[in-house]
Backbone bond lengths (Angstrom), bond angles and torsions (degrees), N, CA, C in turn:
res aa  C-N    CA-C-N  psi(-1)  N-CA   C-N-CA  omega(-1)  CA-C   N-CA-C  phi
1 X - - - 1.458 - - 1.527 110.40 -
2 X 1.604 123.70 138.28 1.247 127.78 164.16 1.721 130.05 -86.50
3 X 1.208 73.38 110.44 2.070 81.17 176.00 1.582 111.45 -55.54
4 X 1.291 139.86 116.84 1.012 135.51 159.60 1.928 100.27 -90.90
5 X 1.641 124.96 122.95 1.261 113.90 158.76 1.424 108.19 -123.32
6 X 1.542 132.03 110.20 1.708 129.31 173.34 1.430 115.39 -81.51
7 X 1.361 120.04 116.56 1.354 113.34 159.95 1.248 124.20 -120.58
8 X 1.358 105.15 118.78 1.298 142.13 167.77 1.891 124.95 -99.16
9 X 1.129 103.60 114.95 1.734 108.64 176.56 1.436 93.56 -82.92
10 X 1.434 126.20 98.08 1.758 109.98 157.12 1.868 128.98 -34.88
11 X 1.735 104.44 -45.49 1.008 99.53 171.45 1.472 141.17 -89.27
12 X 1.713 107.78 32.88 1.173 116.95 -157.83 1.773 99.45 -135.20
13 X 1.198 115.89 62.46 1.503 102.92 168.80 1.410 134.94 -23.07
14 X 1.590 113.36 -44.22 1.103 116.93 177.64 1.708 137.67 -57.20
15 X 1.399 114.12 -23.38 1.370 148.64 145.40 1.507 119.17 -32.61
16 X 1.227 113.24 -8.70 1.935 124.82 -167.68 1.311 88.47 -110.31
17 X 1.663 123.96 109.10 1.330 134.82 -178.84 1.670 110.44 -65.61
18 X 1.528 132.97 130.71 1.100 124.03 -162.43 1.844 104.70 -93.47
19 X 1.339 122.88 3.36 1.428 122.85 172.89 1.819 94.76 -163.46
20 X 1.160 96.26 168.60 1.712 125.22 -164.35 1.455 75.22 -78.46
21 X 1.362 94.15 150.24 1.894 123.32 -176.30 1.804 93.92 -157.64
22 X 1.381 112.34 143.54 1.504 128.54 149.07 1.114 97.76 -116.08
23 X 1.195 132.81 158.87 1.671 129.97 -163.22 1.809 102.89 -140.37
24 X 0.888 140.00 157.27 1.471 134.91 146.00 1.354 129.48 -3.15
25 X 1.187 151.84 79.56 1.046 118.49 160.27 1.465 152.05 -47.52
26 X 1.799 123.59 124.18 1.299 109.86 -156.38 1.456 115.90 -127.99
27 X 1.024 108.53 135.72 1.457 156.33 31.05 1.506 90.30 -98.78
28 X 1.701 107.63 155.91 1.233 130.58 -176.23 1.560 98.62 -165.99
29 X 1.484 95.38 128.92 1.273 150.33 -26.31 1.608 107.59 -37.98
30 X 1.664 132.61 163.40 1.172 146.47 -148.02 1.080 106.48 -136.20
31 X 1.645 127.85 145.01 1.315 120.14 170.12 1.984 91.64 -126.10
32 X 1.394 118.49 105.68 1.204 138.37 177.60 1.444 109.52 56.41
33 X 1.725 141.23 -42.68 1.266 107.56 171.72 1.476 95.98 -122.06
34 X 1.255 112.27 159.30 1.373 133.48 149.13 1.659 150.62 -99.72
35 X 1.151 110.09 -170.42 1.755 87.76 174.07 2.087 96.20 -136.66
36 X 1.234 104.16 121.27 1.473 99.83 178.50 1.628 107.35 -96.10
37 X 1.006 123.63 124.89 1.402 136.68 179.56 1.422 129.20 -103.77
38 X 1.357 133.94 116.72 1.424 116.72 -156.99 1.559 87.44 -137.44
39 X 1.527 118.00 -163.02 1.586 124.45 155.83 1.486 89.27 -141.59
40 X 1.465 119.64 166.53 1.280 160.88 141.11 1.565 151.99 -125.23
41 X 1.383 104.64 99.94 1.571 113.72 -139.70 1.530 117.49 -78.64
42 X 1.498 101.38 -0.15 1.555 120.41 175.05 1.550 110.15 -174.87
43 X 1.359 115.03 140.01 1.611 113.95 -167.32 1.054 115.09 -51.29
44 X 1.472 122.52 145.81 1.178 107.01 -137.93 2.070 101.78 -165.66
45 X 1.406 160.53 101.77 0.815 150.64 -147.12 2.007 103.79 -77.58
46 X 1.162 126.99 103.11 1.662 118.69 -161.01 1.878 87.43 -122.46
47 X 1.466 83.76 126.28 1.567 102.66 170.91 1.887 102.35 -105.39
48 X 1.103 109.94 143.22 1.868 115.60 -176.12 1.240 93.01 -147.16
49 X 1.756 117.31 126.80 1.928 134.92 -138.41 1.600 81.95 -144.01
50 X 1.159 122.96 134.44 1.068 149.03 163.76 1.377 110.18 -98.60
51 X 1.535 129.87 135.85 1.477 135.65 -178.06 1.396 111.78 -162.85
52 X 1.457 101.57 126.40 1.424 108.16 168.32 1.650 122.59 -78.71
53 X 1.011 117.23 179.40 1.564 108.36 -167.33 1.196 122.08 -72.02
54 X 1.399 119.02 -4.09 1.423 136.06 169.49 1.700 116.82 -83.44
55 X 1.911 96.90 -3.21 1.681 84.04 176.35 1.611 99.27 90.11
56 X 1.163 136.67 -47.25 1.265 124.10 -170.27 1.668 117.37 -75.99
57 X 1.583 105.90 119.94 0.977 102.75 -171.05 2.028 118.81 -77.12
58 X 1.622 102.79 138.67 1.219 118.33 -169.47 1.337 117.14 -95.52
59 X 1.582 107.13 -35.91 1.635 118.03 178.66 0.924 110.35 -119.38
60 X 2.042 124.07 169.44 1.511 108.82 153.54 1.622 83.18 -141.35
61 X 1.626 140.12 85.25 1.209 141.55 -169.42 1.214 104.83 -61.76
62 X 1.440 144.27 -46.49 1.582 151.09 -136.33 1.800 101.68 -148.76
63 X 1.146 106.71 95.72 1.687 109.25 178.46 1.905 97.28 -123.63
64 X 1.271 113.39 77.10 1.970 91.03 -164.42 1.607 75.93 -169.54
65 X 1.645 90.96 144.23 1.991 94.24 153.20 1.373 85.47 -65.24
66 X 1.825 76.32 160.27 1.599 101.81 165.34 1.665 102.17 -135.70
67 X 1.045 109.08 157.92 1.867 112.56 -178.94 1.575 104.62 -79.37
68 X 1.109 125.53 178.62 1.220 127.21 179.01 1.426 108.50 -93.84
69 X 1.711 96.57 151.28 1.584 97.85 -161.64 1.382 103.57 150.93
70 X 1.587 121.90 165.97 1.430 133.74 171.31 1.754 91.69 -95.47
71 X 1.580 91.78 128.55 2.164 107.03 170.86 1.183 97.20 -121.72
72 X 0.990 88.71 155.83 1.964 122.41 162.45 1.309 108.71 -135.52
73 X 1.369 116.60 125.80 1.625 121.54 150.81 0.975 108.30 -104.25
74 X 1.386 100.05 154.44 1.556 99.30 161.79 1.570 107.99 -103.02
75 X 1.713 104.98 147.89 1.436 118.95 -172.58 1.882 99.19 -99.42
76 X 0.847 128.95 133.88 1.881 134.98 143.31 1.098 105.05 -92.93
77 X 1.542 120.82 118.00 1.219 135.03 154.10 1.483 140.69 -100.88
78 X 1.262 90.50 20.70 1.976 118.26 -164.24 1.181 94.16 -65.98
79 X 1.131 142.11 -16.87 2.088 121.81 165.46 1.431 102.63 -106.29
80 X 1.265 126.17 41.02 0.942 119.79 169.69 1.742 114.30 -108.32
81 X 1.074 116.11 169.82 2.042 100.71 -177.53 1.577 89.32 -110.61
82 X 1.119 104.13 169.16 1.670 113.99 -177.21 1.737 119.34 -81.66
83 X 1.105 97.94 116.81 1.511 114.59 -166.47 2.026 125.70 -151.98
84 X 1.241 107.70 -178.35 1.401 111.98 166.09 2.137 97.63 -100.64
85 X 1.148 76.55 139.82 1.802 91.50 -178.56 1.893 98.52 -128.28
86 X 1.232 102.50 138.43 1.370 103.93 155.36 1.984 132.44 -104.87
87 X 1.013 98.92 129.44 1.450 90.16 -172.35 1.317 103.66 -96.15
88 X 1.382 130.56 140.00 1.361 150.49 159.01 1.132 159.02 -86.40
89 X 1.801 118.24 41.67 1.558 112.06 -160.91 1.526 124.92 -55.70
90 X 1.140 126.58 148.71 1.507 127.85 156.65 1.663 108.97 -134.38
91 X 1.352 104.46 132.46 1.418 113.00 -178.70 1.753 91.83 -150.22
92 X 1.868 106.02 118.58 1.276 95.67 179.53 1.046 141.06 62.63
93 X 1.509 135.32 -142.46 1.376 109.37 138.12 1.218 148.53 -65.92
94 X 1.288 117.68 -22.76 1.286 132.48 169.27 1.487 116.00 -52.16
95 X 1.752 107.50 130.51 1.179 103.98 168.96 2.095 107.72 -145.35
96 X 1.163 101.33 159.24 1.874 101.80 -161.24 1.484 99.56 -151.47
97 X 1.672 93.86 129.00 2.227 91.27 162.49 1.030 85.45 -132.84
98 X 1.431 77.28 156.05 1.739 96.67 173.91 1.513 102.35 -145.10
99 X 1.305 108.64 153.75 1.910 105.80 174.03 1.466 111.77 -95.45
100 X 1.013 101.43 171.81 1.666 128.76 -161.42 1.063 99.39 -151.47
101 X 1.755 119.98 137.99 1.671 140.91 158.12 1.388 116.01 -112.96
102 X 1.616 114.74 116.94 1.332 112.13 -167.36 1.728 83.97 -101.90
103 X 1.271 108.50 140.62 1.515 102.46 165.11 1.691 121.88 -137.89
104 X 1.072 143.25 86.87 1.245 132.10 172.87 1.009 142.36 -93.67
């Protein structure tokens, strides 16, 4: 199952990311879950693609608008075998990879 957690300060304007970000995933390298971190600078429909080094995609954690704001999901990767993974946001135009080390 995917954790969606949004945090948003209502009383904090400054908190509303001013362009699309995929961020690090953390901790990296990972031992079965992670935390994927992105921004979204206005609501916005954001797909995030999981791929092993063969290109074939393994996950799809985040298929949903999301409101604007800095997210984190959390990823489980416990059927996964130990490897480099690439993660893939697309939101709009925006698009971002970043690598990932699964290690167990």
């Amino acid at each position: 199952p995917v954790t969606i957690t949004v945090s948003l300060d209502a009383n904090d304007n400054s908190v509303i990311p001013t362009e699309f970000a995929l961020k690090s995933n953390y901790p990296n390298p990972f031992n079965a879950s992670t935390s994927l971190r992105f921004d979204v600078p206005s609501e916005s429909r954001v797909l995030i693609t999981i791929y092993n080094v063969a290109g074939q995609e393994v996950a799809r954690p985040v298929d949903q608008t999301m409101p604007a704001g800095s997210h984190s999901v959390l990823y489980n990767a416990e059927n996964l075998p130990t490897g480099m993974y690439l993660v893939k946001m697309n939101a709009g135009e925006f698009s971002a990879v970043q690598k990932m080390l699964l290690l167990k």
